[in-house]
C-alpha positions as CSV (number, residue, x, y, z in Angstrom):
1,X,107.5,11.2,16.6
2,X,106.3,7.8,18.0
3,X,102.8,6.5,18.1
4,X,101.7,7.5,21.1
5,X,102.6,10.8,20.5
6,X,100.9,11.3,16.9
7,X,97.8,9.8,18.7
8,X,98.0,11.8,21.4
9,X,98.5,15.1,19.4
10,X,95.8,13.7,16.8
11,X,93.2,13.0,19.5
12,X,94.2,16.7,21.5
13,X,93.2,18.1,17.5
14,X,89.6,16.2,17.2
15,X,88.8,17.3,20.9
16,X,89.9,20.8,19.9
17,X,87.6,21.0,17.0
18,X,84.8,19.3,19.3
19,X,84.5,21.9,21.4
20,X,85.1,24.5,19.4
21,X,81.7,23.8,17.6
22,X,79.3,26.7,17.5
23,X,75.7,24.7,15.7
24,X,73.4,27.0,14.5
25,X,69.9,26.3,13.8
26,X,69.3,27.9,10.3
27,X,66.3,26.3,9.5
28,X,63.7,23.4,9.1
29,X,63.0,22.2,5.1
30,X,61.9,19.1,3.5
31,X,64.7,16.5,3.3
32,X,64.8,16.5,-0.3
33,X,66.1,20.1,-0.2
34,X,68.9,19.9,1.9
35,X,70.2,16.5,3.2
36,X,72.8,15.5,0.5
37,X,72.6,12.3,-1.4
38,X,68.8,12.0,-0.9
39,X,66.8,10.4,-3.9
40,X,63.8,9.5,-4.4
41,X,62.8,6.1,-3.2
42,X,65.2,5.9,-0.5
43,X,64.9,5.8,3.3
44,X,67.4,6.8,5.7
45,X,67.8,4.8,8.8
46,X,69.4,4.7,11.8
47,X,72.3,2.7,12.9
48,X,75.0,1.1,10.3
49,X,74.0,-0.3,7.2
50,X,71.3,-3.4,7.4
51,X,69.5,-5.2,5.1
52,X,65.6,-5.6,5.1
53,X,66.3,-8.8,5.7
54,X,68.1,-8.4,9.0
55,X,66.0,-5.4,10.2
56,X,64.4,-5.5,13.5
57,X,60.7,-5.2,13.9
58,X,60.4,-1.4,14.5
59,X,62.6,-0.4,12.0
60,X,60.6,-2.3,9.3
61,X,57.4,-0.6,10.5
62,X,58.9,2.3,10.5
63,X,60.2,1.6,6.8
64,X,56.6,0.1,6.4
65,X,55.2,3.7,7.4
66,X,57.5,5.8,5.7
67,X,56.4,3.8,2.4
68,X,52.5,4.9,3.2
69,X,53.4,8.2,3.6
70,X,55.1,8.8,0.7
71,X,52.0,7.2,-1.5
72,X,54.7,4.9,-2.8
73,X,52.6,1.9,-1.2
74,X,49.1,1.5,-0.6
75,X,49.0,-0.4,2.2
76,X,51.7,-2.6,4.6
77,X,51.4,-5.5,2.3
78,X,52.5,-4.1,-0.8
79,X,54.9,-1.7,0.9
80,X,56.8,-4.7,2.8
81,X,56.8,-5.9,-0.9
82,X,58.4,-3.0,-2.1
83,X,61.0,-3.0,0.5
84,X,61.6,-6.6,0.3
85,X,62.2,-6.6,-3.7
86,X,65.2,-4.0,-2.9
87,X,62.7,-1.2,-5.2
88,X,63.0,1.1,-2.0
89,X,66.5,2.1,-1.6
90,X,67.9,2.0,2.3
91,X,70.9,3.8,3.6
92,X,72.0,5.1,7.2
93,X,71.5,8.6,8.1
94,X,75.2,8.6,9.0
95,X,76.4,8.7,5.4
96,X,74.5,11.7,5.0
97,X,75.3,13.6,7.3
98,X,72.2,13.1,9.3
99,X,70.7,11.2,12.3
100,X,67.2,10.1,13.5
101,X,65.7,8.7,16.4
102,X,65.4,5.3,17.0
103,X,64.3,3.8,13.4
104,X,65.6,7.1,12.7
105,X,63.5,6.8,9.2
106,X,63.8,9.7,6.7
107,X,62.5,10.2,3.4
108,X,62.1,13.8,0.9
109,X,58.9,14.5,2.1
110,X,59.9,14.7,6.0
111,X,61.3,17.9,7.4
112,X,64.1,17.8,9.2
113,X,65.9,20.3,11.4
114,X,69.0,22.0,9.6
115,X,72.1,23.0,12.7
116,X,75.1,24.2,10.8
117,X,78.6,24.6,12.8
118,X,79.6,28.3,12.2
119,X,82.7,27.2,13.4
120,X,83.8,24.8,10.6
121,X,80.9,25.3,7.7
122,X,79.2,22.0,8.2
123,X,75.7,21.0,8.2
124,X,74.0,18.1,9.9
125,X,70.3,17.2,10.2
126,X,67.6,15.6,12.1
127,X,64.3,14.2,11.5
128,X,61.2,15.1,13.9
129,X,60.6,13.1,17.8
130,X,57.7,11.7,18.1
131,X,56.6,8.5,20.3
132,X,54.9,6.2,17.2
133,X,55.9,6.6,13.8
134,X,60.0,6.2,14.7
135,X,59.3,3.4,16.8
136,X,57.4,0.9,14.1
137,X,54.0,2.1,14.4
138,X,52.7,2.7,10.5
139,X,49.4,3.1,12.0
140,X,46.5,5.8,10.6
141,X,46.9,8.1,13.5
142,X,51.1,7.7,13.3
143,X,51.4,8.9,9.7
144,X,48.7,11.5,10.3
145,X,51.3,13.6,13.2
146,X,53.8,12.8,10.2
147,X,51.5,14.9,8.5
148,X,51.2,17.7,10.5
149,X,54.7,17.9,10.9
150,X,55.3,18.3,7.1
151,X,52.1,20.3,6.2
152,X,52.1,22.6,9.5
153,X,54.5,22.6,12.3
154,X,57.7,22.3,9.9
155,X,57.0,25.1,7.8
156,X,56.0,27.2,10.6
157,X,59.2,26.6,12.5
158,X,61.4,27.1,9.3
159,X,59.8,30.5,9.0
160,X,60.5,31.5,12.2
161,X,64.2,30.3,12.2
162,X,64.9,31.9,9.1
163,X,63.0,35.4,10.1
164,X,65.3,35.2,13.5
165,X,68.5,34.7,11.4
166,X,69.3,31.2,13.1
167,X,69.1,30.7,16.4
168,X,72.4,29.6,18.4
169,X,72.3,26.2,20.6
170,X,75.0,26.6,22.4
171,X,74.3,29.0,24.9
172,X,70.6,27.3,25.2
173,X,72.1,23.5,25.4
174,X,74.5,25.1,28.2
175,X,71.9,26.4,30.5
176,X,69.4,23.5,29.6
177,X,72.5,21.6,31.8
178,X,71.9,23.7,34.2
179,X,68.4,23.1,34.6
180,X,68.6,19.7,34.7
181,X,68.4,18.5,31.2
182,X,71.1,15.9,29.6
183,X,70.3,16.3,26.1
184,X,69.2,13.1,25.0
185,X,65.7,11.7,26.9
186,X,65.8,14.5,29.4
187,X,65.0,17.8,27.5
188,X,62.3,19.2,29.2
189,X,64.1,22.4,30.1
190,X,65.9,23.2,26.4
191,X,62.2,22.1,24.6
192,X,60.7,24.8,26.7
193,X,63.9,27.8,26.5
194,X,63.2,26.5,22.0
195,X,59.5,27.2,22.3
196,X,60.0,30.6,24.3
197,X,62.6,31.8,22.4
198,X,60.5,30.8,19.0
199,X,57.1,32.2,19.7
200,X,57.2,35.6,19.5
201,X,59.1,35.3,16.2
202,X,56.3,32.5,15.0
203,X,53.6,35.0,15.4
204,X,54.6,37.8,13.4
205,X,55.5,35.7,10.3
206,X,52.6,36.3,8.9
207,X,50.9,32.8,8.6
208,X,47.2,31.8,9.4
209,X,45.8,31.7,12.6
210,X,45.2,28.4,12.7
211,X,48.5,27.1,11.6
212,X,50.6,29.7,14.2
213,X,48.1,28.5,17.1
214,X,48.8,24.5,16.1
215,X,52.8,25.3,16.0
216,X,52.3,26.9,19.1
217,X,50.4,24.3,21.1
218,X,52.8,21.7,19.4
219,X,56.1,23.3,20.5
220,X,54.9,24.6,23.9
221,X,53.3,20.6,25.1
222,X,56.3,18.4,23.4
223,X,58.7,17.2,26.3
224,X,61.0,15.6,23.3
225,X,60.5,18.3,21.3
226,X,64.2,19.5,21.6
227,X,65.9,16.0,21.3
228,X,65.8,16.1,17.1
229,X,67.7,19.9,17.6
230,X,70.6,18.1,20.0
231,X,71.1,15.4,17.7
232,X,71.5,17.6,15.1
233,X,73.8,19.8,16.8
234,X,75.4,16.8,18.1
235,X,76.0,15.5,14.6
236,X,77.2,18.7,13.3
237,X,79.6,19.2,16.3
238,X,81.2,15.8,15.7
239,X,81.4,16.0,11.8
240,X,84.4,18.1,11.7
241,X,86.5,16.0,13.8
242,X,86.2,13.2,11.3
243,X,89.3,12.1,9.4
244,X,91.6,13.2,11.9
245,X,94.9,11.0,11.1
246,X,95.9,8.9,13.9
247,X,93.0,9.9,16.4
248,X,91.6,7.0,18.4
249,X,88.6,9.4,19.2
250,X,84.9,8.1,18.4
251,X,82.9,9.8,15.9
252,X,79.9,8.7,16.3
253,X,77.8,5.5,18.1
254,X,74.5,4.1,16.3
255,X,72.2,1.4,16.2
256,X,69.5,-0.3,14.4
257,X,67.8,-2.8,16.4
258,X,70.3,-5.8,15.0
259,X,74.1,-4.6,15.4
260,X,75.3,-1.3,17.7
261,X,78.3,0.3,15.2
262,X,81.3,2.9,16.4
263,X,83.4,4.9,14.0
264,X,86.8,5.9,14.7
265,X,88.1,9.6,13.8
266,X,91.4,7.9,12.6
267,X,89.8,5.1,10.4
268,X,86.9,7.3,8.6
269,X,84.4,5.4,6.5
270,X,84.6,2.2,8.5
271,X,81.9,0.6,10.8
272,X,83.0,-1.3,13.7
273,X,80.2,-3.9,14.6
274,X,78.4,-6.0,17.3
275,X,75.1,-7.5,17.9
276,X,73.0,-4.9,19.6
277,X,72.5,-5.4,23.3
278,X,69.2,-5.0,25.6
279,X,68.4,-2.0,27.4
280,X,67.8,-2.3,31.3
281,X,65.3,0.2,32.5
282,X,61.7,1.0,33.2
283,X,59.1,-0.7,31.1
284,X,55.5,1.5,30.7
285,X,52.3,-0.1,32.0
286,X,51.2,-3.3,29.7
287,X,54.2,-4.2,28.3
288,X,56.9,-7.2,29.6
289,X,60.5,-8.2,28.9
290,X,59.7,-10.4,26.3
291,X,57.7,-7.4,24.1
292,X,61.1,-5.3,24.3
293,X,63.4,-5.0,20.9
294,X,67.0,-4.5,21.0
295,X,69.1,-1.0,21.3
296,X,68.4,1.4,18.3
297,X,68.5,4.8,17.3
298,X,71.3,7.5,16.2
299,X,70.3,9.5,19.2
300,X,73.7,8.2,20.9
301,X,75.3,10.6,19.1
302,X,75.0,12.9,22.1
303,X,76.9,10.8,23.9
304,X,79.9,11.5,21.7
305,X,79.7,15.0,22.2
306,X,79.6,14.8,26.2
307,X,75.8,14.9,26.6
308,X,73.4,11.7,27.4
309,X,74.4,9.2,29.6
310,X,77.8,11.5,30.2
311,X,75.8,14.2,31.5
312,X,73.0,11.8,33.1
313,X,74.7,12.7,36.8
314,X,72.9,16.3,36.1
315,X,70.1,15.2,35.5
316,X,68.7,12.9,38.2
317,X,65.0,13.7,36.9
318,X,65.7,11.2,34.0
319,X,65.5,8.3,36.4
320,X,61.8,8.6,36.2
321,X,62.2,7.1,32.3
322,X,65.4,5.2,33.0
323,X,65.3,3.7,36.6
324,X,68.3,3.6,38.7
325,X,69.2,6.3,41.5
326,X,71.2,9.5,41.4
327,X,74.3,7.9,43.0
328,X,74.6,5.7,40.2
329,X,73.7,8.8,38.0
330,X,76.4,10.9,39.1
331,X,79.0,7.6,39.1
332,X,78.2,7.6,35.5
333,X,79.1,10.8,34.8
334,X,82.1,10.3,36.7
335,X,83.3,6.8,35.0
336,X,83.0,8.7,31.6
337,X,85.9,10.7,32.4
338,X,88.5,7.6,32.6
339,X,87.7,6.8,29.2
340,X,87.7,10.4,27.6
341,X,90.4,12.4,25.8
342,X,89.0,15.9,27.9
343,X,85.8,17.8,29.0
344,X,84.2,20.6,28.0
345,X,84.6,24.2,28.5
346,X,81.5,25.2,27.7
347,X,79.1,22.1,29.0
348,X,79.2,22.3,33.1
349,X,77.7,20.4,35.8
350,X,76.6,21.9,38.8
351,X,76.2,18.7,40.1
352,X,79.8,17.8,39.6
353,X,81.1,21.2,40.8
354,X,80.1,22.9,37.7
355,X,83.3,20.8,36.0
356,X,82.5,19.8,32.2
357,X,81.0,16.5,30.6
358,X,83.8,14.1,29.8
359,X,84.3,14.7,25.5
360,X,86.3,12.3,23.0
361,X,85.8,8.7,23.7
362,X,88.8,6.9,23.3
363,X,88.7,3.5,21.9
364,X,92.4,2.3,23.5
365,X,90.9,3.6,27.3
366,X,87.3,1.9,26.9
367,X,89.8,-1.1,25.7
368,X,91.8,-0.6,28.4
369,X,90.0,-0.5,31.7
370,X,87.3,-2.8,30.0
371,X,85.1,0.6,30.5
372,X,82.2,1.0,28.0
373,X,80.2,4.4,27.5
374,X,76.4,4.3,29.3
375,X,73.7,5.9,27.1
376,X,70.3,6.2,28.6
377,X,67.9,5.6,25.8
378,X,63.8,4.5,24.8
379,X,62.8,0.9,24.0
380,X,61.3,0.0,21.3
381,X,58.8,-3.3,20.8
382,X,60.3,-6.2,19.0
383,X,57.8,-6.5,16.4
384,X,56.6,-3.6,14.1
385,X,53.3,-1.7,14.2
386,X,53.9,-0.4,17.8
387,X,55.0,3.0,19.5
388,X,57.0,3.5,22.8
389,X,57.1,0.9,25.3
390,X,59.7,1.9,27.7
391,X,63.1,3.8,28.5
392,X,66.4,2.7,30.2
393,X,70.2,2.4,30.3
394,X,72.5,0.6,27.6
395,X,75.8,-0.3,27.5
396,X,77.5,-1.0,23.8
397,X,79.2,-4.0,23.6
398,X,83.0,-4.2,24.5
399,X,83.3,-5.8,21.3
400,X,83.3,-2.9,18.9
401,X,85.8,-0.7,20.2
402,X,88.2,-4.2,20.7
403,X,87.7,-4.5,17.0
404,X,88.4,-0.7,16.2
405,X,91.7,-1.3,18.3
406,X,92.5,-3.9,16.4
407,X,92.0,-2.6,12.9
408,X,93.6,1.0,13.9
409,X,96.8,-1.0,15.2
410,X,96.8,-3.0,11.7
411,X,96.8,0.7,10.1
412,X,98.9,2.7,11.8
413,X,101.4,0.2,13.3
414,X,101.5,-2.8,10.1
């Protein structure tokens, strides 16, 4: 068999077990309990591996905050301290099977949402959404919604899940499409089918008043609310297509502020890196081009899975947070599909004639036609101790996948 054709065959197996993912949400528990490899004085973060050194600004407040709100710091001073001396481990979500948005910041204390793929017996795991904390603000009022979130609304939802048995994403991620949603910065539709289908199970667990009513208010007013489920599904989707020999198919697309990072089915365990690029899009009122930080986040690992920017044509009410117009929109969609091994069976568009989001990125097409994937995506401020400042479109540079190429050919061909 040549090349080609092991590549071909390879990539046609890591698509295959793409879309034959079935996530599950089985629960929401503290990260100490079930992310694996967790310790104690570690914090997850998003993107490849960085050094405090080289972090951006948001993802050291962020680091800052999660230090407060763990008690291992008293105040920013002492905790930059910490996490300058290397006494705070740092790792990224991706080697723990996890993701996070933008800073992506995780530590044992945080609950995270648990998906598992019924179809392959994998787990993956997402932190909370919010608009402060994940964005470098280590503020009082920040770490007190991280508060809530672990002392309330967590264990509230993980009750409910676990009294409904799981509840299956699929279905509701398919007919979020429908309604407009993209899965990545435009889930108005699935955050509202996650807080129907929730609340009658939430109030007959049997926990105070006070705490049902706050879950309640918190899952029914929470635009983003579904984002940390679809990463999580996302992540546990793409997990088992991982390690595929031969497959030029991308696993999964993350960044931290200072480099964007791609991994490559067929060359597991290795980053392929660039300096992180700017994001073009709508700034919110009192902010300016200079305030903005570079790309960051995990949450491009919708992307991979045919969601995001390759679903953005669906979704024209994005372009509110974004910018741009829906002929661009649906030329996105569209462009997606040269660079793609397939599309889904299961993920339609009725804007596109109800055909399925383009699924497998393939490093030798983006190479190729000099074709990069577009990711719509938030903005984060350049320097820590601020929230959201804006939303907009991002390209990765061409550079990482030219490098993948490159180190794939060295494997596979000498």
């Amino acid at each position: 068999m040549s090349l080609r054709e092991r590549i071909n065959a390879a990539n046609e197996e890591a698509l295959r077990r793409i879309v034959a993912a079935d996530p599950v949400l089985v629960d929401v528990a503290p990260a100490s309990e079930v992310i694996p490899g967790l310790r104690d004085r570690m914090i997850l973060h998003s993107g490849p591996p960085v050094a405090w050194d080289r972090m951006c600004g948001a993802q050291r407040g962020a680091a800052i905050g999660m230090c407060l709100f763990e008690g291992w710091a008293n105040d920013p001073a002492e905790a930059e301290r910490l996490l300058n001396s290397g006494e705070i481990a740092q790792e990224p979500n991706h080697h723990h099977a996890t993701v996070g948005p933008m800073a992506g910041t995780i530590t044992r204390n945080m609950w995270v949402w648990v998906v598992e793929n019924r179809a392959f017996g994998n787990r993956a795991f997402c932190r909370q959404v919010e608009s402060f904390q994940q964005f470098g603000d280590y503020s009082a009022e920040a770490l007190a919604a991280l508060a809530k979130w672990r002392d309330i609304w967590g264990p509230a939802l993980g009750a409910a899940v676990r009294k409904m048995g799981g509840l299956p994403l699929k279905p509701l991620v398919a007919r979020a499409l429908h309604m407009g949603d993209e899965m990545h910065n435009r889930v108005v539709a699935s955050s509202s089918l996650f807080a129907n289908a929730v609340a009658p199970v939430l109030v007959d667990c049997g926990l105070p008043k006070e705490q049902v009513l706050s879950t309640l208010y918190y899952t029914g007013n929470h635009p983003f609310l579904f984002l940390g489920l679809s990463m999580a599904a996302a992540k546990a989707s793409m997990d088992p297509a991982r390690g595929v020999e031969a497959s030029t198919v991308v696993t999964a697309m993350a960044r931290n502020g200072t480099e964007f990072g791609i991994q490559v089915s067929g060359l597991e365990g290795e980053w392929f890196t660039a300096p992180a690029p700017r994001v073009h899009g709508l700034l919110l009122p009192g902010w300016k081009e200079e305030d903005a930080g570079l790309d960051m986040g995990d949450s491009a690992i919708t992307e991979t899975v045919g969601w995001g920017g390759f679903a953005i044509g669906g979704a024209p009410g994005i372009l509110a947070f974004t910018g741009g117009t829906a002929e661009q929109a649906l030329a996105y969609s569209r462009d997606m599909r040269t660079i793609s091994v397939g599309t889904s069976p299961d993920y339609l568009l009725p804007a596109l004639n109800f055909e399925g989001t383009a699924v497998g990125i393939d490093i030798r097409k983006v190479v190729q036609t000099n074709t990069v994937p577009v990711i719509d995506t938030a903005i984060a401020h350049r320097e820590p101790g601020h929230g959201i400042i804006g939303g907009g479109i991002v390209r990765p540079p061409l550079e990482c996948f030219s490098r993948a190429l490159a180190r794939f050919s060295e494997k596979y061909q000498g």
